[in-house]
C-alpha positions in Angstrom: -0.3 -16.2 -2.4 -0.7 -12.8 -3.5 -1.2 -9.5 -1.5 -2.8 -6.9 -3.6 -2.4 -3.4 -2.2 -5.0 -0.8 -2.9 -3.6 2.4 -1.7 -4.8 4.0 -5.2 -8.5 2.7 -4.5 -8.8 4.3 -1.3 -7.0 7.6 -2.3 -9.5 8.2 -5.1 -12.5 7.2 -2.5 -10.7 10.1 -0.4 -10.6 12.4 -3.3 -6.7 12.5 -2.4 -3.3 12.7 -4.4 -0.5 11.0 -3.2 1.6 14.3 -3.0 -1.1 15.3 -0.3 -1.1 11.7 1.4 2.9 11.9 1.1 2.4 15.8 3.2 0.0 13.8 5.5 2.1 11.3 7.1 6.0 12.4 6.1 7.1 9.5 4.0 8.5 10.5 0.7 6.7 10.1 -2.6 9.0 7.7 -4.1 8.3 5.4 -1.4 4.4 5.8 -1.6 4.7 5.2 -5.1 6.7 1.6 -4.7 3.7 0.7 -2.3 1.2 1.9 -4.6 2.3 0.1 -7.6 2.5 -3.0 -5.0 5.9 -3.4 -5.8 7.1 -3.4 -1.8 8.5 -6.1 -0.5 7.4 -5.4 3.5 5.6 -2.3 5.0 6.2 -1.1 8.5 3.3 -0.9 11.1 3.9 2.7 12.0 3.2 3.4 8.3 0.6 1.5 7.6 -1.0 3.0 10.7 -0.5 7.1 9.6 -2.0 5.8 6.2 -5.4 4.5 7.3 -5.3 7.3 10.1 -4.9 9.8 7.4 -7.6 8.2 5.0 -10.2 7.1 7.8 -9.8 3.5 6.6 -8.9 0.1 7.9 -5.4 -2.1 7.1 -8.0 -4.6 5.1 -8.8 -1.5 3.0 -5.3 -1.2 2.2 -4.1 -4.7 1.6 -5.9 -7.7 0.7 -4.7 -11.4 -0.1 -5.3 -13.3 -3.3 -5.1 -17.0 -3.3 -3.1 -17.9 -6.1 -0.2 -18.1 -8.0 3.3 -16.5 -6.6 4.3 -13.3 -7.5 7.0 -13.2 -10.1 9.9 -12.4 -7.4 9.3 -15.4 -5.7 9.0 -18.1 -7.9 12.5 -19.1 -7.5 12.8 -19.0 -4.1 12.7 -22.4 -2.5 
């Protein structure tokens, strides 16, 4: 299983940089940007909920799941 995050989708939809989204919701940059690139390992709820507050959206608009292989980190987890 694969969960594909599309924070960059939904701040182009929203015309919206992640500086501004960073301003928005008072989560630093760096952080955004390991999200963004889908490299995270877990999100919290409470940000999660200030993103799709700030952008008018929905968690699903944010992350989706992709059936498939694992990815990369975890193939030698058991």
């Amino acid at each position: 299983m694969t969960i594909i995050v599309n924070l960059d989708v939904m701040l182009a939809k929203r015309k919206m940089r992640l500086n501004d989204l960073s301003d928005a919701i008072g989560i630093s940059i760096q952080n955004l940007s390991v999200l963004k690139t889908g490299k995270a390992r877990a999100i919290r709820f409470s940000t999660l909920s200030a993103i799709c507050r700030v952008l008018e959206c929905q968690p699903g608009d944010i992350l989706e799941y992709a059936e498939g292989e694992d990815a990369p980190e975890n193939e030698n987890e058991s």
